[in-house]
C-alpha positions as CSV (number, residue, x, y, z in Angstrom):
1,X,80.4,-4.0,-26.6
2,X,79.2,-7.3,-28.1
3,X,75.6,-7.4,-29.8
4,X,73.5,-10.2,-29.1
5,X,72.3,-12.1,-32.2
6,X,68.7,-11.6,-33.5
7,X,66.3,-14.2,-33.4
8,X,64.1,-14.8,-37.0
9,X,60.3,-16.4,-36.1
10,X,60.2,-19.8,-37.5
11,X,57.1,-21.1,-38.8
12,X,56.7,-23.8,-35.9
13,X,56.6,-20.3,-33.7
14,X,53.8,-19.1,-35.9
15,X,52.0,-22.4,-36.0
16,X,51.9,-22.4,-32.7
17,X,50.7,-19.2,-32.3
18,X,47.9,-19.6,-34.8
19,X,47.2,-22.5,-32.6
20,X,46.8,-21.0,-28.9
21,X,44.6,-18.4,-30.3
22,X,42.2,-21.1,-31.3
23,X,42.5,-22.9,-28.1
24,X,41.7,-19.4,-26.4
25,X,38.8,-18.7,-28.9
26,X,37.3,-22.5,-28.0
27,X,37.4,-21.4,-24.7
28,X,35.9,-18.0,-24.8
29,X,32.7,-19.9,-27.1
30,X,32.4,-22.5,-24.5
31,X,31.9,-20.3,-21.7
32,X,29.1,-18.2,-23.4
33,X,27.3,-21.1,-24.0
34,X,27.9,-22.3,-20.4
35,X,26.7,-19.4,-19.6
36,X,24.0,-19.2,-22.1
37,X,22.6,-22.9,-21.0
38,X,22.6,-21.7,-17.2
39,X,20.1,-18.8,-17.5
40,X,18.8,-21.4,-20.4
41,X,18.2,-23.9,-17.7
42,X,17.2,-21.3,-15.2
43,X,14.3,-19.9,-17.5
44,X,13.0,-23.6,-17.9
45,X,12.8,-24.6,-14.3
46,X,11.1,-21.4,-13.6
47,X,8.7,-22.1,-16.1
48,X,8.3,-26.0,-14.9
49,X,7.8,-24.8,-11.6
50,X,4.9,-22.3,-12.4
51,X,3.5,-24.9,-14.9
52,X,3.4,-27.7,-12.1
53,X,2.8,-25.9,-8.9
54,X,-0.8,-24.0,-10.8
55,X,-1.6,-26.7,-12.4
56,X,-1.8,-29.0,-9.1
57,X,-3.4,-26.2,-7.7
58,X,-6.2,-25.8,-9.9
59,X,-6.7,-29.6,-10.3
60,X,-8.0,-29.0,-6.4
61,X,-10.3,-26.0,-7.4
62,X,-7.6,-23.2,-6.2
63,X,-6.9,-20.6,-8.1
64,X,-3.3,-19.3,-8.4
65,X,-2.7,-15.7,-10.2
66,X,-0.2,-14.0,-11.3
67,X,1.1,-10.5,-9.3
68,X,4.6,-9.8,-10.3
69,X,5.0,-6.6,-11.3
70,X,7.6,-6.8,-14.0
71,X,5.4,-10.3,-15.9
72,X,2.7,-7.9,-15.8
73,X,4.2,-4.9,-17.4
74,X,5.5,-7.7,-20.0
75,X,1.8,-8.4,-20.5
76,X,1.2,-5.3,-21.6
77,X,3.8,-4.3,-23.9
78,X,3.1,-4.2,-27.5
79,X,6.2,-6.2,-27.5
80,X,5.8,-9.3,-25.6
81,X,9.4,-10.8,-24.7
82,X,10.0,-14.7,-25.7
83,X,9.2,-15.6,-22.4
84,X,7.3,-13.8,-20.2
85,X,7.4,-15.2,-17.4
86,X,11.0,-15.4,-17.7
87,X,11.2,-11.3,-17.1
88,X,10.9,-12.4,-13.5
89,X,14.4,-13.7,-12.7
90,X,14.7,-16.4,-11.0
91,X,11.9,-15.3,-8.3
92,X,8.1,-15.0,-9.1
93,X,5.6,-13.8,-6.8
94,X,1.9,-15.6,-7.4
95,X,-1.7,-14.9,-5.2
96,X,-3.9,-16.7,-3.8
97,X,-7.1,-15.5,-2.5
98,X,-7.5,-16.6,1.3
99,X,-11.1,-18.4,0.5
100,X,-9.1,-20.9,-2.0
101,X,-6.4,-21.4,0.4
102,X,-8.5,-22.5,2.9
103,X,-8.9,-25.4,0.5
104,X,-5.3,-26.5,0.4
105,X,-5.4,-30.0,2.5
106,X,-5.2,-32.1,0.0
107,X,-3.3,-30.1,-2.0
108,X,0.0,-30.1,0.2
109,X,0.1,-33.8,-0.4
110,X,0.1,-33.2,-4.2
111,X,2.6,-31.0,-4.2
112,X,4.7,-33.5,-1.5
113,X,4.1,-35.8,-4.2
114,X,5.2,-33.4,-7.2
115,X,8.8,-33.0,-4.9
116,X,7.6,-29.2,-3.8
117,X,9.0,-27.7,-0.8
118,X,6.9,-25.2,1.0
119,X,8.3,-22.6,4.0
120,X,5.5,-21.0,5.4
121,X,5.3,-17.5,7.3
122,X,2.8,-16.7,9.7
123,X,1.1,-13.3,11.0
124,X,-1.4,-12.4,13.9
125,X,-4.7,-12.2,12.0
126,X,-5.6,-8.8,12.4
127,X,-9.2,-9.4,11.7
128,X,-9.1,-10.6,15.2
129,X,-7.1,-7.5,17.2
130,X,-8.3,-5.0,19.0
131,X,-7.2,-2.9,22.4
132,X,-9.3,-5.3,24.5
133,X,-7.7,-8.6,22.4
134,X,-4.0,-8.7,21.9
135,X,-3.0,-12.6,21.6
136,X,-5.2,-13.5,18.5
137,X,-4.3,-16.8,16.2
138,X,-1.8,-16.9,13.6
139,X,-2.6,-16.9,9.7
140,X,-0.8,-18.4,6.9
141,X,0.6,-15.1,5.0
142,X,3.6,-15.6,2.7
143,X,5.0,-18.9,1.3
144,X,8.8,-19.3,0.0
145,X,8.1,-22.4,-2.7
146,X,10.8,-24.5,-4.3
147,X,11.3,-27.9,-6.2
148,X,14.2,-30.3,-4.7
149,X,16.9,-29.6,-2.5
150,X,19.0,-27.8,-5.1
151,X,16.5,-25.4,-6.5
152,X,17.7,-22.1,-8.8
153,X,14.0,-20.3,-9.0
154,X,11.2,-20.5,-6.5
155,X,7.7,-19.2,-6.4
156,X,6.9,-16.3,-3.8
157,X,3.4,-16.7,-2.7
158,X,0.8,-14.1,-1.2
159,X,-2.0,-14.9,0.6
160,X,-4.5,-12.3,-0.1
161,X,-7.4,-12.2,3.6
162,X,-10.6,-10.7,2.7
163,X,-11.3,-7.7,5.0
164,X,-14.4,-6.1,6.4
165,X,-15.2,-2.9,4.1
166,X,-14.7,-5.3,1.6
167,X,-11.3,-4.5,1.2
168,X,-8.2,-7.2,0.3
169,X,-5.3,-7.7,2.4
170,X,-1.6,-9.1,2.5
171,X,0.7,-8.9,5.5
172,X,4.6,-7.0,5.7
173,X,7.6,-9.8,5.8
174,X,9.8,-9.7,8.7
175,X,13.1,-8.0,7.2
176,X,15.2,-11.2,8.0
177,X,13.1,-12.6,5.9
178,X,14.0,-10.8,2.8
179,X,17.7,-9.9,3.5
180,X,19.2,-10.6,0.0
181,X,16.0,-11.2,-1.9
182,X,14.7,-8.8,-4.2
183,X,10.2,-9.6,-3.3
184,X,7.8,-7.3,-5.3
185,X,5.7,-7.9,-2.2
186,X,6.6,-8.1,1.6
187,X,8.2,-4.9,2.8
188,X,5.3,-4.0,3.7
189,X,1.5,-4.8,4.3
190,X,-0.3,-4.1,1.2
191,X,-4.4,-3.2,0.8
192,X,-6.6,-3.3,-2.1
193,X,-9.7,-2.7,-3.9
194,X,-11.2,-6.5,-4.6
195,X,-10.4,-7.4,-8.3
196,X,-11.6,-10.0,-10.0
197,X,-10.1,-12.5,-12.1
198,X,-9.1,-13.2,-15.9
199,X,-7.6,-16.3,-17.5
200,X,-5.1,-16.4,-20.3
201,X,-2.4,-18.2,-21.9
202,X,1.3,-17.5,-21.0
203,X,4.4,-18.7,-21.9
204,X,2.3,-21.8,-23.2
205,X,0.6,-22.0,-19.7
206,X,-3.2,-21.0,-18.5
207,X,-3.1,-18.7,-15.9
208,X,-4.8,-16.2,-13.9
209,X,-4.4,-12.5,-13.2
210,X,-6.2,-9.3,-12.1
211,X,-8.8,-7.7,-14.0
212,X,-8.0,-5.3,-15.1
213,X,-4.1,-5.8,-14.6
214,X,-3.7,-2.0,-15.7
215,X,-5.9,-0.9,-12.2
216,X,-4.1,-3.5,-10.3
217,X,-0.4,-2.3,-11.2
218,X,-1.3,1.4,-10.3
219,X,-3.2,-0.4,-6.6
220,X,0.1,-1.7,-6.1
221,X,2.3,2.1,-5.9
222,X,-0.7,3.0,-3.7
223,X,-1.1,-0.1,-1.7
224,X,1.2,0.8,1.7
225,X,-1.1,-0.7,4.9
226,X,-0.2,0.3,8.8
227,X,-2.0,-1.1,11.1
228,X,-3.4,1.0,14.1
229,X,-1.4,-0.2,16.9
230,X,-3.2,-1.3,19.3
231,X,-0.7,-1.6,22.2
232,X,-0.3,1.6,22.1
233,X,-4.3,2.1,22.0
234,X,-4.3,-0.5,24.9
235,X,-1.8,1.5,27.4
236,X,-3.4,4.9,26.3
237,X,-7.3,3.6,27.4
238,X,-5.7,1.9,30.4
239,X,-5.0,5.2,31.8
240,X,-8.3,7.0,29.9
241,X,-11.0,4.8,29.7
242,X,-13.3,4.9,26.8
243,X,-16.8,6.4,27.1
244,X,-19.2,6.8,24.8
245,X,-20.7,10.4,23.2
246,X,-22.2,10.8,19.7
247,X,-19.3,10.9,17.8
248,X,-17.9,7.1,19.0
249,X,-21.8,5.8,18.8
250,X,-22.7,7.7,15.2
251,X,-19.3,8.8,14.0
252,X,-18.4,5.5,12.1
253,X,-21.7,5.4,10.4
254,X,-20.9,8.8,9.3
255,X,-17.5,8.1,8.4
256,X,-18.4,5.2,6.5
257,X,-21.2,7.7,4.5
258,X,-18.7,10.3,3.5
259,X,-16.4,7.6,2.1
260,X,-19.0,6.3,0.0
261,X,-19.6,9.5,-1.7
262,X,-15.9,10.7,-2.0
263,X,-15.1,6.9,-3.5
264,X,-18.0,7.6,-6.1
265,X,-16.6,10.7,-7.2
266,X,-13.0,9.8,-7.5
267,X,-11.7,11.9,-4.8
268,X,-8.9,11.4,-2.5
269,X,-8.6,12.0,1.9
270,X,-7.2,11.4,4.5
271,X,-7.6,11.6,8.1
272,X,-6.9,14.4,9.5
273,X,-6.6,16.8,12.9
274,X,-8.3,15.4,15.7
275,X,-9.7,12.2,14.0
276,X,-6.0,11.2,13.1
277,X,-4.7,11.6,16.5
278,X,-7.6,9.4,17.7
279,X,-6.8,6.6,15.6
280,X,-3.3,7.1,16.0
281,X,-3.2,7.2,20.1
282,X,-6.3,5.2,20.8
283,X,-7.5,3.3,17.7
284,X,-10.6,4.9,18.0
285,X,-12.7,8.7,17.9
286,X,-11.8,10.6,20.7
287,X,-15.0,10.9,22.8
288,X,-15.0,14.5,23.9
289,X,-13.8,15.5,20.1
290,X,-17.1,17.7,18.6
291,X,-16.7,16.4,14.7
292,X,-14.8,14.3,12.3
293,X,-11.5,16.1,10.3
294,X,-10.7,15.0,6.7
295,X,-8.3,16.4,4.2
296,X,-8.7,16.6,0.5
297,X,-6.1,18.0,-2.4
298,X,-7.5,21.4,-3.1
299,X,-6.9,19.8,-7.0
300,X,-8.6,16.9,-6.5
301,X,-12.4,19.7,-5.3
302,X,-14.8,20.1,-7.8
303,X,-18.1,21.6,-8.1
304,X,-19.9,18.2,-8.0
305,X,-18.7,17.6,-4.3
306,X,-21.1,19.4,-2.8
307,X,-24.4,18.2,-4.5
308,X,-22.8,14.9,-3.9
309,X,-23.0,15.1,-0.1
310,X,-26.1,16.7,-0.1
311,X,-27.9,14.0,-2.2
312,X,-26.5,11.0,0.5
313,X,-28.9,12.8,3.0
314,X,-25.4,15.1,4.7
315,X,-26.6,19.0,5.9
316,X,-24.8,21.7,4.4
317,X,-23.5,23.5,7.4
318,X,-20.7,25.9,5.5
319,X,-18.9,26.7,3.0
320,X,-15.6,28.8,3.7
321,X,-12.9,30.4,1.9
322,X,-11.7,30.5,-1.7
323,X,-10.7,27.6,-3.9
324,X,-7.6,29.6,-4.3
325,X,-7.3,29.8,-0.4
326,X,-7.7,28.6,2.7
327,X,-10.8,26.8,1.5
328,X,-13.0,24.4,4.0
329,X,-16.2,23.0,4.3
330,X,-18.7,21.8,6.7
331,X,-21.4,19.0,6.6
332,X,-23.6,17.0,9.1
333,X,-25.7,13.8,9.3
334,X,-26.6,11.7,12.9
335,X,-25.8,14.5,15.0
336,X,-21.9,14.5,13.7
337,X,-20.4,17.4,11.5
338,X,-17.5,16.3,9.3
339,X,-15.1,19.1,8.5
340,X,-13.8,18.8,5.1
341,X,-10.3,20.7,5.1
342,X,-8.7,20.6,1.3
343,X,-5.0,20.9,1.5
344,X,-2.5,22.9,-0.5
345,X,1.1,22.7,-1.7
346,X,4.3,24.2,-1.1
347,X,7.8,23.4,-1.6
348,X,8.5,22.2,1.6
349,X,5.4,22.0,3.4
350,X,1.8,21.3,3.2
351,X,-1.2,23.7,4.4
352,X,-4.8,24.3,5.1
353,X,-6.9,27.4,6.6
354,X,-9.6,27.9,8.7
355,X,-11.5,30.7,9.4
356,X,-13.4,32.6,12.2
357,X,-16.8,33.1,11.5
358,X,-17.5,36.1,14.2
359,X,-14.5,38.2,12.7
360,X,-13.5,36.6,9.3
361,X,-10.0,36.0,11.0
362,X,-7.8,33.5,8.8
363,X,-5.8,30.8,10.0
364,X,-3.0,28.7,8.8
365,X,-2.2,24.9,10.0
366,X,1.3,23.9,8.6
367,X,1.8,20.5,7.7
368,X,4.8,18.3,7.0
369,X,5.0,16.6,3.8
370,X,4.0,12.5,3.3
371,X,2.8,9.7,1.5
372,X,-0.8,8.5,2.2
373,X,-1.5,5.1,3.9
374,X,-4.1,2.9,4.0
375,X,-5.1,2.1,7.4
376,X,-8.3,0.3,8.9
377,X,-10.4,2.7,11.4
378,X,-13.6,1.7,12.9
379,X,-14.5,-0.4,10.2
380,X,-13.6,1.6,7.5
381,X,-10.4,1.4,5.3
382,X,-9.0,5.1,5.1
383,X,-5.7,6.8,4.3
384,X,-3.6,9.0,7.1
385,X,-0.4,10.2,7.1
386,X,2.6,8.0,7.0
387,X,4.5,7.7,8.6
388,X,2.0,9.2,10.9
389,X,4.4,10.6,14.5
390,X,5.5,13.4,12.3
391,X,2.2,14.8,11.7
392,X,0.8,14.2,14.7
393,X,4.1,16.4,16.6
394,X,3.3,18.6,14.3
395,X,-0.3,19.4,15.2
396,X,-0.2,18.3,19.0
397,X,3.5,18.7,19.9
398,X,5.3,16.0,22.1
399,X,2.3,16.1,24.6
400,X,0.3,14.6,22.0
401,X,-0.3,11.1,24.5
402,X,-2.3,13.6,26.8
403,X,-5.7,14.1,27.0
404,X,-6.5,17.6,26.6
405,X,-10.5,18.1,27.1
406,X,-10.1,21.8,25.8
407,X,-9.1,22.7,22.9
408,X,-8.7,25.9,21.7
409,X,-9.0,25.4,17.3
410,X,-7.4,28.9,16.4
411,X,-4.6,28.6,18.9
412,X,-3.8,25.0,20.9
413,X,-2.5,23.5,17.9
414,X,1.5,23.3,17.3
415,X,1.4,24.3,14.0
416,X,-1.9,26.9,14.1
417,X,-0.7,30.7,12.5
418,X,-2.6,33.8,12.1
419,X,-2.9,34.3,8.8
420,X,-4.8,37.8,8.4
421,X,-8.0,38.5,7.3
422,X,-11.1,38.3,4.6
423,X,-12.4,41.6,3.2
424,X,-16.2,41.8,3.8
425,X,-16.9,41.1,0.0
426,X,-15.3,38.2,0.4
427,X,-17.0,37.2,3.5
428,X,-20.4,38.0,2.1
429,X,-19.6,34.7,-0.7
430,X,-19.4,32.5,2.4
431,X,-22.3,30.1,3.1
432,X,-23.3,29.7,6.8
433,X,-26.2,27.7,7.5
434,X,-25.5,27.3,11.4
């Protein structure tokens, strides 16, 4: 067998070594700071960019804000990152109310002139629909802004329409629109309490953003908008034309009234029953319905409801039930009683009773579990279910399209259940003024 000889490392062979793992270091250093410049370079232009675009924007009297979530979060951490707005990525979304907007003629030509490149997207202005209008103008709703042809960052801009009830309002993106872009805003319509404005210094820049950004970050979890479809209302009223009765000539007065009083009180509804069908199907009360149904979170009742109602001029017509179950109340003002239903939890499901006055028979109405929307309802802005088809097959089945002119409380509904009885002690506590 012959042994091969054994080679001994030189020191040219170690030199050389030594040498490549320099060369492999310098390379490993150079790409971090490559990499390093890029987001450097990245956090700069989106700076630039806010700086210039506001700026222009204020020198024509319109006021640009700040609504990205994530900037202001950073706002209001104890501590503030090195740049702020730089938390954003390399997409910011700023607002604009619709008033100051209306302003921007000149303004496109400064920004033309600052080498800004605007993509507008439009909506139908829903201020304008209804089941007797359909083809209504577009508005100006979302912006997709950038600097130059090769931009890394642009600016997402949201045009905020004031609404009647005083309410603000942003329109849903078409989903092509954001395929592959991570938008705080767009997915879908958006409503809010009107805020005002505060100015302050960021990242070496004055801006603007909602007062009080704390209220304005928790409006924006609770912010989902659906708009009452009013094809649907359209075909339904083609087929059952609209008359009027007291509920569709007093009922949004009364609506409006009962919101003013649960708003000052901090408490939370919905539409429910009957009244949610109406505005689902047809946009509006149904005419041969006798009241208004709301729901309330049993947790969200408290003793200061009542006299709360009362002293906005509503009649007391009863009170039902335990706070512990199947608890309801009644009230009344321009000929229309509003029944106040207060809703309780379960693990899969949602509930709330009624009761028979005549024989203190109980009832159960089971509910599926959802969200709350806002939605916009004979003036008012108002939450429902949402989505909203579940509920409504729920309560009215899959004949729900139908007009039914009698309606049975303690038995025509889907989801209505016998629910045994009240002892006579307990029915004695009820309050019955009718």
């Amino acid at each position: 067998m012959v042994q091969g000889n054994m080679r001994i490392p030189t020191r040219d062979c170690r030199s050389s070594k030594r040498t490549l793992q320099m060369i492999c270091s310098c390379l490993v250093i150079a790409a971090v700071c490559a990499v390093l410049r890029h987001f450097t370079l990245r956090k700069e232009n989106l700076v630039n960019l806010v700086r210039t675009f506001t700026s222009t924007c204020l020198h024509r009297d319109i006021t640009i804000f700040v609504i990205e979530p994530v900037v202001l979060r950073s706002l209001l951490a104890d501590s503030k990152p090195h740049c702020v707005l730089c938390s954003a990525g390399n997409v910011i979304t700023l607002g604009v109310l619709d008033a100051d907007w209306d302003k921007r003629g000149s303004l496109l030509q400064d920004l033309s002139y600052h080498g800004f490149f605007l993509q507008v997207m439009a909506s139908p202005d829903p201020r304008l629909l209804s089941s007797r209008r359909l083809n209504v103008p577009s508005i100006p709703t979302h912006y997709r802004i950038h600097q130059g042809l090769r931009f890394r960052s642009f600016i997402h801009l949201v045009v905020f329409y004031k609404r009647a009830d005083n309410f603000l309002w942003h329109s849903a993106l078409e989903p092509s629109k954001t395929t592959g872009l991570n938008l705080s805003f767009g997915r879908h319509a958006g409503a809010y309490d009107r805020f005002n404005l505060q100015g302050m210094t960021v990242d070496g820049i004055r801006l603007h953003v909602p007062h009080t950004v704390e209220q304005f970050l928790v409006q924006v979890s609770q912010s989902e908008f659906t708009e009452c479809d009013y094809k649907r209302a359209q075909r339904y009223l083609e087929q059952h034309p609209k008359f009027n009765t007291t509920i569709t000539q007093y009922g949004p007065r009364v609506l409006l009234k009962a919101k003013s009083v649960l708003d000052s009180i901090g408490v939370t509804f919905s539409l429910s029953s009957g009244t949610c069908l109406g505005w689902y199907r047809q946009c509006d009360f149904i005419a041969h319905s006798p009241d208004i149904d709301i729901e309330v979170p049993i947790q969200e009742f408290h003793t200061s409801m009542i006299p709360a109602f009362l002293k906005a001029g509503f009649e007391l017509l009863f009170v039902a039930g335990k706070v512990s179950d199947s608890f309801t109340i009644a009230i009344f003002a321009f000929g229309v009683k509003i029944d106040v239903y207060f809703v309780y939890e379960e693990r899969t499901h949602l509930w709330y009773g009624g009761t028979e006055k005549a024989t203190g028979r109980k009832f159960k109405y089971i509910l599926p579990k959802s969200k709350l929307c806002w939605t916009y309802f004979m003036g008012v802005r108002v939450r429902v279910p949402c989505p909203a088809l579940p509920y409504i097959l729920t309560n009215y089945g899959p004949k729900w399209n139908t007009s039914i002119k009698r309606w049975d409380w303690r038995a025509s509904g889907s989801n209505a259940k016998a629910n045994g009885m009240w002892s006579k002690e307990d029915r004695d506590s009820f309050i019955y003024n009718i």
